[in-house]
C-alpha positions in Angstrom: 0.0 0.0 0.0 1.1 3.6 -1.1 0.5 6.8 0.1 0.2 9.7 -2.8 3.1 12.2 -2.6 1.8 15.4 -1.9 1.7 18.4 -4.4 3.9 20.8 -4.9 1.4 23.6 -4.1 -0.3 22.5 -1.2 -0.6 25.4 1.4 -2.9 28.0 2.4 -5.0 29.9 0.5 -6.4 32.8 2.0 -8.4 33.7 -1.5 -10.0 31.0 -2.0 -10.7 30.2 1.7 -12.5 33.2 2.6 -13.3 33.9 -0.9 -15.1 31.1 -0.2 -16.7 32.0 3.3 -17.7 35.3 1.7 -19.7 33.6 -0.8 -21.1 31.3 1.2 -21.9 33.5 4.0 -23.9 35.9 1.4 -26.0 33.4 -0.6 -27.0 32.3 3.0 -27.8 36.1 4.4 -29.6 36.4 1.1 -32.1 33.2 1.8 -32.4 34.1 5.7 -33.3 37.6 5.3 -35.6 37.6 2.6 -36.3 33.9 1.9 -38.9 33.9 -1.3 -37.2 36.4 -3.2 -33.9 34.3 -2.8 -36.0 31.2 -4.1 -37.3 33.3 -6.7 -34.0 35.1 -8.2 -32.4 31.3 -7.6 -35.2 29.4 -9.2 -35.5 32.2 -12.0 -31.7 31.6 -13.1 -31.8 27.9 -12.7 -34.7 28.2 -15.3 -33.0 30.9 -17.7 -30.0 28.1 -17.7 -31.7 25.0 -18.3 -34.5 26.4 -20.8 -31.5 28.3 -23.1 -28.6 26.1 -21.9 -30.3 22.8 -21.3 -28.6 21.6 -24.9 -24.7 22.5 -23.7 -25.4 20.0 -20.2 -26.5 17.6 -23.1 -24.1 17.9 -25.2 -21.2 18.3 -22.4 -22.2 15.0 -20.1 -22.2 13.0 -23.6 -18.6 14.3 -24.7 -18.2 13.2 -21.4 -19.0 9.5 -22.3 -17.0 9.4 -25.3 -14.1 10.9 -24.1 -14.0 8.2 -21.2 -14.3 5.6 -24.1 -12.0 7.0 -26.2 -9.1 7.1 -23.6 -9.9 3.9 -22.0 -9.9 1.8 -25.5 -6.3 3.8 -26.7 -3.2 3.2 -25.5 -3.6 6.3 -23.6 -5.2 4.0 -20.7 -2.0 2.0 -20.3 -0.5 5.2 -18.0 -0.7 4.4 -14.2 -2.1 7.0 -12.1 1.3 8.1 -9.5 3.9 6.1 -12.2 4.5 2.8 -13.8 5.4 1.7 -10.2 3.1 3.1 -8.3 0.9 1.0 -6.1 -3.3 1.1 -5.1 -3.8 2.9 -1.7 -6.5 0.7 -1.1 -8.3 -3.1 -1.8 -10.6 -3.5 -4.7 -13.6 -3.7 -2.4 -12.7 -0.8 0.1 -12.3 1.0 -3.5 -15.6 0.8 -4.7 -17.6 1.2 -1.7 -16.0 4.3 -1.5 -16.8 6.0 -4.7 -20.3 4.5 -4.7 -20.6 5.6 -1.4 -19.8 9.4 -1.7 -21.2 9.6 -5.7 -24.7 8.6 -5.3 -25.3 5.8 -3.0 -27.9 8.2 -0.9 -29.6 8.8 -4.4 -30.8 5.6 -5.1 -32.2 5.3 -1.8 -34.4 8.2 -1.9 -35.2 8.0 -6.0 -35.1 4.2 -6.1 -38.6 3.5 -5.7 -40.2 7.5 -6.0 -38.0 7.9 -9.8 -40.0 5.0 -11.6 -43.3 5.2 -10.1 -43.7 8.6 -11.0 -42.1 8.2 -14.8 -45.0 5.5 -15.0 -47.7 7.3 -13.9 -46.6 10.5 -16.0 -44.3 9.6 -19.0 -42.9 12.4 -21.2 -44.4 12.7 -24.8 -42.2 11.2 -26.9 -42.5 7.9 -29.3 -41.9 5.4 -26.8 -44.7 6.3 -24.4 -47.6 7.7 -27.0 -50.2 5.6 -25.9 -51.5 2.9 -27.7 -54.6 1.8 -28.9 -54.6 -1.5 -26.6 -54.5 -0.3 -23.5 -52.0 -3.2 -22.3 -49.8 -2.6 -24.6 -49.4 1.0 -23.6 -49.2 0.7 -19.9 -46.3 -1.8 -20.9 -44.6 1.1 -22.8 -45.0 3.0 -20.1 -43.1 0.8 -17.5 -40.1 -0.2 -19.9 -40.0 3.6 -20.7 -39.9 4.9 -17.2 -37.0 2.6 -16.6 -35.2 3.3 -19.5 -35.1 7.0 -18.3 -34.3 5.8 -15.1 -31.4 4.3 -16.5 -30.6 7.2 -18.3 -30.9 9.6 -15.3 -28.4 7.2 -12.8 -26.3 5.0 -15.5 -23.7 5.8 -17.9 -24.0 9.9 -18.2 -24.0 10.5 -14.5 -20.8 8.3 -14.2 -18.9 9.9 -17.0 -19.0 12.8 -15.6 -17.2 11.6 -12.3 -14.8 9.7 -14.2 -13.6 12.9 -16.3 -13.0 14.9 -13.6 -11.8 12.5 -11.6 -9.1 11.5 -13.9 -8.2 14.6 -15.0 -7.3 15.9 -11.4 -6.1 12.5 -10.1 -3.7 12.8 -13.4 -2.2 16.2 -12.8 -2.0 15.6 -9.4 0.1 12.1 -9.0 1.4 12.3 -12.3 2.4 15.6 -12.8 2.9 17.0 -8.8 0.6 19.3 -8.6 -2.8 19.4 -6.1 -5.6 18.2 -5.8 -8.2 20.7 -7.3 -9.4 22.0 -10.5 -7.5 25.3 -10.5 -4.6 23.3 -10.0 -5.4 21.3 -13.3 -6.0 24.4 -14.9 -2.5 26.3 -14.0 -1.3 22.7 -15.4 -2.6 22.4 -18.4 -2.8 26.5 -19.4 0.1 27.7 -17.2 -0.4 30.9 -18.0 -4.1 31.0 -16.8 -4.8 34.2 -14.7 -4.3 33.4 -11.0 -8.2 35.1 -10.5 -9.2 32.5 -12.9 -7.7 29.4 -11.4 -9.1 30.8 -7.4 -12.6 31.4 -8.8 -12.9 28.1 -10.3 -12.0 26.8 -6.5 -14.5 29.1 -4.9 -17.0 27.9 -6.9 -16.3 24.3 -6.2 -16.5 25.0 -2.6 -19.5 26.5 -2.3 -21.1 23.9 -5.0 -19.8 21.2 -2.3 -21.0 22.9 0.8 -24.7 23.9 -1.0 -24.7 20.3 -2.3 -23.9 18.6 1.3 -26.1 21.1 3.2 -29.1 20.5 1.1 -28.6 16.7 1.3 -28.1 16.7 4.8 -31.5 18.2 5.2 -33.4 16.4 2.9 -31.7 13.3 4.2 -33.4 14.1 7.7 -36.5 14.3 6.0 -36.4 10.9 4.7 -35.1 9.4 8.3 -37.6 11.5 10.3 -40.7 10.1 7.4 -39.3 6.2 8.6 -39.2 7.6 12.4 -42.9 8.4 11.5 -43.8 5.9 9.8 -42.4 3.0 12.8 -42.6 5.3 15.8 -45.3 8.0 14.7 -42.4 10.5 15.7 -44.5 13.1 13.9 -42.7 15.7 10.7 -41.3 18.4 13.3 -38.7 20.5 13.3 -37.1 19.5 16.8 -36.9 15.7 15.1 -35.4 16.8 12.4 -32.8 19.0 14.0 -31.5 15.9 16.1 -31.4 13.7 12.9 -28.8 16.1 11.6 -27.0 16.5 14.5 -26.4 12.7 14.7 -25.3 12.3 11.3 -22.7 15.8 11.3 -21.4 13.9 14.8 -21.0 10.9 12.7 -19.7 12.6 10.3 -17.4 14.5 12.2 -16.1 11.8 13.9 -15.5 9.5 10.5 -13.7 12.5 8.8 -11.4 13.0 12.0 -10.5 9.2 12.0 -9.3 10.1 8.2 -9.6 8.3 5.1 -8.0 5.0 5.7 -9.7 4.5 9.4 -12.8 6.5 9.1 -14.2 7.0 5.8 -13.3 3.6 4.3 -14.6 1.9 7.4 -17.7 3.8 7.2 -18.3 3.3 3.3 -17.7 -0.7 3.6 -19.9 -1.2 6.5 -23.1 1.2 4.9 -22.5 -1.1 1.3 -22.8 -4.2 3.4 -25.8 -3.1 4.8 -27.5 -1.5 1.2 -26.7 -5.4 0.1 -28.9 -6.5 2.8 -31.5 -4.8 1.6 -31.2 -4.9 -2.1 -31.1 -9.0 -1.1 -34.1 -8.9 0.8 -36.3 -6.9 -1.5 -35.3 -9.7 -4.7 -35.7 -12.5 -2.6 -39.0 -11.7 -1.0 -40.5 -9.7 -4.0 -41.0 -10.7 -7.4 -37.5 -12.6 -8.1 -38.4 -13.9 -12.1 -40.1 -10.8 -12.8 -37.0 -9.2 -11.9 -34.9 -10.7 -13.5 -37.1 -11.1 -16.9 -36.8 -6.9 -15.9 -33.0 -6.9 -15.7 -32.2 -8.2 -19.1 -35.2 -6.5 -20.9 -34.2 -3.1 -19.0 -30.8 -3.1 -19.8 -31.9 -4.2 -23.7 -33.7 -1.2 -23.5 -31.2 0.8 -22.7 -28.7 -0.3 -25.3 -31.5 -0.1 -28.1 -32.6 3.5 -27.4 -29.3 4.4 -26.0 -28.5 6.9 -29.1 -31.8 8.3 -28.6 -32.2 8.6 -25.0 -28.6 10.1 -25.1 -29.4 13.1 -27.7 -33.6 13.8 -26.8 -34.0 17.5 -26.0 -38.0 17.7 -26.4 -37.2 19.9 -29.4 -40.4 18.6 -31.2 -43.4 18.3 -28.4 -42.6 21.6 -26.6 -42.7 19.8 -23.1 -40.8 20.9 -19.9 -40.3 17.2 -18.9 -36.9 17.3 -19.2 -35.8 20.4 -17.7 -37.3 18.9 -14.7 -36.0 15.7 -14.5 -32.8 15.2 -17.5 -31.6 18.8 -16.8 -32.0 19.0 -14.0 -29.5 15.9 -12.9 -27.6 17.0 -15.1 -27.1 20.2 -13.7 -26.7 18.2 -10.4 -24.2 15.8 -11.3 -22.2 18.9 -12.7 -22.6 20.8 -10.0 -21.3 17.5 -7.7 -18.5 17.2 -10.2 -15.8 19.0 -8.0 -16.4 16.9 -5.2 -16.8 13.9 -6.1 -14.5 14.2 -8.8 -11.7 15.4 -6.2 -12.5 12.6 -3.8 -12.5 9.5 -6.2 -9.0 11.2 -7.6 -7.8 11.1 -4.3 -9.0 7.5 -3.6 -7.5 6.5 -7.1 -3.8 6.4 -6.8 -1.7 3.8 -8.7 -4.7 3.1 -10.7 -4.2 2.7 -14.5 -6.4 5.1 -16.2 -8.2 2.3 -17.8 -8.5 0.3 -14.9 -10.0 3.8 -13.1 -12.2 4.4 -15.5 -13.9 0.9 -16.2 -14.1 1.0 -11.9 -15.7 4.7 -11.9 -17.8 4.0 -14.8 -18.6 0.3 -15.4 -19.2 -0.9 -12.0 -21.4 1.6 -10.5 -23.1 1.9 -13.7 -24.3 -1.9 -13.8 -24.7 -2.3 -9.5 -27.2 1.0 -10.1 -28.7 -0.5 -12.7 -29.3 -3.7 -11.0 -31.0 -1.5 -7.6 -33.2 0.5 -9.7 -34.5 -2.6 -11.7 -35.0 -4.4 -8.3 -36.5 -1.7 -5.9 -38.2 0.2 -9.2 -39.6 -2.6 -11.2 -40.7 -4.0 -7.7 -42.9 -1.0 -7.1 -43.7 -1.1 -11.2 -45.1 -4.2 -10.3 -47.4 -4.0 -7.2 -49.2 -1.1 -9.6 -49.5 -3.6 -12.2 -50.2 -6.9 -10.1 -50.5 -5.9 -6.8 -52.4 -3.9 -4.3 -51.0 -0.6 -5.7 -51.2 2.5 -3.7 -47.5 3.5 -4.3 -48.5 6.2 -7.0 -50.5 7.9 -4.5 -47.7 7.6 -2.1 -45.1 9.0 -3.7 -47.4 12.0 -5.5 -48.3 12.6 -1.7 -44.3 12.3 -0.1 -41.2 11.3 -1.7 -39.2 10.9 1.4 -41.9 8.4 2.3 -42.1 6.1 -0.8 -39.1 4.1 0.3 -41.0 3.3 3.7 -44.9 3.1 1.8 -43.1 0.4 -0.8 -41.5 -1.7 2.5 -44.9 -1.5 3.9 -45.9 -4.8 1.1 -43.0 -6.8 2.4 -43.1 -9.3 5.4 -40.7 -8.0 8.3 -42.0 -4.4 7.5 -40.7 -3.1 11.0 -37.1 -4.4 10.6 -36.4 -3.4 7.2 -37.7 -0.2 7.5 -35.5 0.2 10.6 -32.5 -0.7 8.2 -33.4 1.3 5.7 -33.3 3.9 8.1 -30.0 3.1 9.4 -28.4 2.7 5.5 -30.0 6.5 4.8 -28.5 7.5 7.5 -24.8 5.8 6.9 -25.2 6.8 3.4 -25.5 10.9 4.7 -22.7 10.1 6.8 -20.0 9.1 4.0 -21.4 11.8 1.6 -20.5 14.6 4.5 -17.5 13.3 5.6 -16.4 12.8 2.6 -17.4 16.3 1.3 -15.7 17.5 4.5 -12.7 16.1 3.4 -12.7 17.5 -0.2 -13.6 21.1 1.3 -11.2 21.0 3.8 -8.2 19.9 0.8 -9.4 22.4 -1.9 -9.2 24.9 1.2 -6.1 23.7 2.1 -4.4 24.2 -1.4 -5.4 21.1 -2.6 -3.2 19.2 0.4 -4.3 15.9 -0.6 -4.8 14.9 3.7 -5.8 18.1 5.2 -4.8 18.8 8.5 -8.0 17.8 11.4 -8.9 21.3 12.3 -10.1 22.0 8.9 -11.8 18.7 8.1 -13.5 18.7 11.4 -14.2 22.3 11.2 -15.8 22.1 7.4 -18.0 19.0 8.3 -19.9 20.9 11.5 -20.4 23.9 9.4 -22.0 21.8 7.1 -24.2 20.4 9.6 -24.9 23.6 11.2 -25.9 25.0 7.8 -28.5 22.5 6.9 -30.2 22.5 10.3 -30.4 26.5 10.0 -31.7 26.3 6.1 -34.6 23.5 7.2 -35.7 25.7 9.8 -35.4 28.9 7.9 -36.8 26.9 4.6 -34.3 27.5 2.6 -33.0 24.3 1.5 -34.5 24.6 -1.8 -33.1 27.9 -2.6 -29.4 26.7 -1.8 -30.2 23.5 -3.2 -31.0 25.7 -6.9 -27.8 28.0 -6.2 -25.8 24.9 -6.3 -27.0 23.4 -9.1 -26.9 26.7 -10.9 -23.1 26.5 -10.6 -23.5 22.8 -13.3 -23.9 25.4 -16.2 -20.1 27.4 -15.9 -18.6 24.0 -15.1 -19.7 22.2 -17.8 -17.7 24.8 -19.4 -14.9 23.5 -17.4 -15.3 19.8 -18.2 -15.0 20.6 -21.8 -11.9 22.2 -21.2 -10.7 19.5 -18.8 -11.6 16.5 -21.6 -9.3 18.2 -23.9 -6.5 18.8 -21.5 -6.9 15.3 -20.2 -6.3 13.7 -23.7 -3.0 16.1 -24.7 -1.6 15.8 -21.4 -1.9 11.9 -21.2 -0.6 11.6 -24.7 2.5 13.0 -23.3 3.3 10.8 -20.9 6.7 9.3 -20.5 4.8 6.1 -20.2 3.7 5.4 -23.5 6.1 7.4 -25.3 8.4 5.1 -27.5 11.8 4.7 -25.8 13.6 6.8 -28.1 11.2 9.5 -27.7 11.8 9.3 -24.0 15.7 9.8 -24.3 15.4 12.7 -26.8 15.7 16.0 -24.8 13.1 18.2 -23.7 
């Protein structure tokens, strides 16, 4: 095992710390004092972007994709991330439960069952869900459709976005000494970048991380407090909620402190463990062969229309479907980029860049596809054969679909209690773990961080989503940070190319002469 050298510009920096701070500090006065003009001016942005720039996020997350492809099929994927000699920091299986862990695991928990249902009940216009004549027939469409998108939303796109960024800083970084952070990536590649440039950049990524965190954090206790309620009759308060979050920042706070290697790894392994518990439980006691029938057709689906599903902007129906589901996780994932980007580069070292991107891309992409297709076709199916009830549920409360679709499984009681415990774990590794990433691009990009700051970032992050779900401003600061995925798509672009010259230079797949020959 291998620890990555540390860059060559690590250290303080005060412009993008309080830079930072600053920013932060206004877009929350802005929401406290005046709360529905902050949602307003936030949501009236987010909806300029997406409605004139919803076709660049398209466009970017599948150059995204291909660029990933590209690089992984040339011999540009023979390089090894820290060397030819470098070594993996960690197992295959602490790996993965990592970067599932801090990229979406909370996601699938809260969407698994809510994303489906409602893509069945109200499918975009398009030629796949058109109804049909025979009314079979069309409901049909409808299901295969709704997971098809789902696949869309969670699968390949979302991941290719990770893996770019992620390999592009994790690159610069062990490869070419420099830290871990996009402006350092920048100053790499485009050396003579100006310095406001490369701090801005940074800025932003810190307050798309802390927005990102925050708003999770408190949408995360409103999913454990609805599975309180719904075992306990705890009741939707404020007090509960405000004790949820302090748990999971303690938790968090004490996973970051233990660092990566005894806190964070620990903490993702056990909360994947757990998720397979459940995932287990679910096919086992729900309907296993239609599953499985599910699996292969979904994922037929998905390859057949995959083109299609790839490129459709609503051009020709007018609709706003997409700006409120494709766009907008779109915008998310971007916005996430930074973060989960930095963290999977720092998790990566002595990776080959194939190797790192079949891991980041391949094998979350199929063990996503695999949940939605158990817990989403599960609920697809009690609407079609069952009692139903789950549209109304989820229409009603999306934090309480996940508890609402346990409530047709035997053992309701325990494995709602579980669930509740996974949400919860699953919170945990996405704020520690964004703790950590804050605290380093803080820090200069210092690819530890010292404890101060990593303990420091994770209770602010605490502290800011209990203070937003009182105040009611999660939403706003939830739209501020996804308003940020527009300029960094931007930056993605930019980082694609840069990722592709700079790895064609490598000493490592030079030819030997080439490597002699000076400068």
């Amino acid at each position: 095992m291998a620890t990555p050298p540390l860059g060559r510009d690590a250290g303080f920096n005060p412009t993008v710390f309080y830079g930072a701070i600053g920013l932060i500090v206004a877009l929350l006065a802005f929401a406290f004092i005046n709360l529905a003009e902050a949602e307003t001016v936030f949501g009236a942005i987010q909806q300029y972007a997406s409605t004139n720039f919803g076709w660049l996020l398209v466009a970017t997350v599948n150059v995204m994709l291909v660029t990933c492809g590209f690089i992984a099929v040339t011999r540009l994927g023979n390089v090894r991330l820290g060397g030819a000699e470098a070594v993996p920091e960690f197992t295959y299986a602490a790996w993965f439960a990592m970067l599932f862990s801090a990229g979406m695991g909370i996601g699938l928990l809260f969407y698994g069952v809510a994303e489906p249902v409602l893509h069945f009940a109200n499918p975009p216009l398009s030629q796949y869900s058109t109804p049909n004549p025979v009314r079979e027939m069309a409901v049909a469409g409808n299901a295969q459709h709704a997971m098809g998108l789902t696949f869309l939303h969670w699968g390949l796109h979302a991941w290719g976005i990770y893996a770019m960024i992620g390999l592009a800083l994790a690159y610069v970084a062990f490869n070419s000494g420099r830290t871990l952070s996009i402006g350092a990536f920048l100053h790499e590649f485009w050396p003579k970048c100006p310095r406001l440039i490369v701090d801005v950049v940074d800025i932003l990524a810190i307050v798309a991380t802390v927005c990102g965190v925050a708003t999770s954090l408190g949408f995360g206790a409103s999913q454990i407090n609805a599975g309180l309620t719904f075992l306990f009759g705890a009741g939707d308060t404020m007090v509960a909620k405000g004790i949820i979050i302090a748990v999971v920042t303690g938790m968090a706070t004490l996973s970051v402190a233990f660092g990566l290697e005894k806190g964070i790894k620990v903490l993702s392994e056990g909360n994947m463990a757990l998720a397979l518990l459940l995932v287990t439980f679910v096919f086992v006691m729900g309907p296993t062969v239609f599953l499985l029938n599910s699996f292969i057709q979904n994922l037929g689906y998905y390859v057949q229309r995959f083109v299609y599903l790839a490129t459709w902007t609503e051009s020709y129906t007018g609709g706003k479907w997409q700006l409120d589901w494709t766009i907008f996780y779109y915008a998310w994932w971007i916005s996430w980029s930074p973060f989960v980007g930095i963290f999977i580069a720092r998790i990566s070292y002595g990776r080959t860049v194939r190797e790192f991107i079949a891991g980041t891309l391949l094998v979350p992409t199929l063990f996503t596809f695999v949940w939605m297709t158990i817990f989403g076709d599960s609920a697809i199916f009690i609407e079609l054969f069952g009692k139903g009830g789950l549209q109304e549920a989820v229409s009603t409360s999306m934090p309480d679909a996940l508890f609402a679709f346990l409530g047709h499984y035997p053992l309701t009681s325990v494995m709602s209690g579980l669930a509740i415990v996974i949400v919860a774990t699953f919170f945990v590794t996405s704020a520690d773990s964004g703790a950590l990433v804050v605290a380093m691009i803080a820090s200069g990009g210092d690819h530890e961080a010292g404890l101060i700051p990593r303990v420091t970032w994770a209770i602010s992050m605490g502290v800011l989503a209990a203070g937003l779900l009182y105040a009611g401003g999660l939403g706003a600061l939830q739209t501020a940070a996804i308003v940020t995925g527009l300029p960094f798509a931007l930056v993605l672009l930019v980082m694609a190319w840069g990722t592709i010259r700079m790895l064609a230079k490598d000493p490592q797949i030079l030819p030997d002469k080439a490597r002699r020959l000076p400068g």
